[in-house]
DOGU-858577 format. One record per residue (C-alpha): x, y, z; residue in one letter. Coordinates in steps of 0.5 Angstrom, whole numbers, plus 500, padded with zeros to 3 digits. Layout:
DOGU-858577
XYZA/...
//
This chain:
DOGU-858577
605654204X/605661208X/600664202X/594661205X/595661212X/595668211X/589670206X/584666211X/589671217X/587677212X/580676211X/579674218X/581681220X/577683215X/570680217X/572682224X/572691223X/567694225X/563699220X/566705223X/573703221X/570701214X/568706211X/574710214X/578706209X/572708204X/574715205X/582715205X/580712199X/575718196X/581722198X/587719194X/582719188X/580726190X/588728189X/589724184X/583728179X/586734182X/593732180X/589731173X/585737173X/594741175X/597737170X/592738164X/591745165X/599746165X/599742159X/594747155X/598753158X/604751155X/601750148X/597756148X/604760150X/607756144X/607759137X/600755135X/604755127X/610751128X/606746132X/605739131X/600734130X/602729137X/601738141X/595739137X/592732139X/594733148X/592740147X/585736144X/585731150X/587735155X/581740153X/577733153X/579732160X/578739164X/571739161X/570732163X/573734170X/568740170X/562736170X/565730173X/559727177X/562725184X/559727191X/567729193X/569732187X/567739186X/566742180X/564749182X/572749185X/574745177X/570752173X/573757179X/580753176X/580753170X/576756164X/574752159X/572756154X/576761155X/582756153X/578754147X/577762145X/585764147X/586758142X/581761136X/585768138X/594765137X/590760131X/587766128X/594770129X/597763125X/593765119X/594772119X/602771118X/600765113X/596770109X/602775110X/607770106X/602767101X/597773100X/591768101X/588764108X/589757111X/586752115X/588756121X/582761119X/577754119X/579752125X/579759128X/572758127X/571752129X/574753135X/569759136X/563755135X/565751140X/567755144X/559758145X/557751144X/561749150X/559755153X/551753152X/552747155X/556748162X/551754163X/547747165X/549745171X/546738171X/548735165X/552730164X/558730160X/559725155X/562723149X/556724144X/557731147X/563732142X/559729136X/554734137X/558740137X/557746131X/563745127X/565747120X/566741115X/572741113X/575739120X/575733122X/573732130X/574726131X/581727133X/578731139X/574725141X/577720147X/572718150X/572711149X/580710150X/581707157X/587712158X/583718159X/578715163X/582712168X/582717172X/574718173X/574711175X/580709181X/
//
């Protein structure tokens, strides 16, 4: 019975700020999703450290897919359009496509060991290269300050056949766009 009472209470003093005070709310706002995209772009960025810290040839599928994510992540931060979000900061942070080649170089070196063991190459030596050439696609396309990041960026991607990205592609799950859209 006190619940109505109180909405109308609340949306009196709603109606009776002033603009000043308003768009102070919007800005506290800006600055809570501003942490929480920074606490991503830490937090995503520790993960892909670890994973690249780790022997790449005893991973697992669950690592292998956060460490995809998380690279998904940082790019989409890196490119994120937002006036209070400042990409230039995201690519002074992290490089992306310095991740992407230190993960070619341990995949590499996992393929070195196997063909030590066995005498002939693995699926490593495919991803290696897989991973090369996405690199430099990535790289080609940051160099264009202006373009959008989407999710069909991925599909477009030069890989080689034998790898299937679509693991790599989270773009439509709601959880990984949470955090663009607080």
């Amino acid at each position: 019975m006190h619940i109505e009472p109180l909405k109308n209470s609340l949306e009196e003093v709603r109606h009776s700020l002033s603009e000043r005070l308003k768009r102070h709310g919007t800005a506290i706002l800006d600055h809570k999703r501003t942490e929480h995209l920074m606490a991503c772009l830490q937090t995503c960025h520790a993960c892909t450290e670890v994973y690249l810290s780790s022997d790449l040839i005893n991973s697992t599928t669950p690592s292998g897919l956060l460490f995809s994510y998380c690279l998904n992540t940082l790019h989409k931060l890196s490119t994120l359009q937002d006036p209070m979000w400042d990409t230039a900061l995201v690519r002074q942070t992290v490089d992306v496509v310095s991740l992407l080649e230190r993960c070619a170089d341990a995949v590499e070196k996992s393929n070195t060991q196997v063909r030590e063991k066995t005498g002939e190459d693995s699926a490593f030596l495919v991803a290696a290269k897989t991973l090369r050439e996405l690199a430099h696609d990535w790289r080609t396309n940051s160099s264009q300050e202006n373009q959008v990041a989407s999710g069909s960026e991925l599909e477009s991607w030069g890989a080689v056949e034998p790898i299937d990205l679509s693991l790599m592609e989270f773009s439509s799950d709601f959880w990984l766009n949470v955090p663009f859209h607080l």
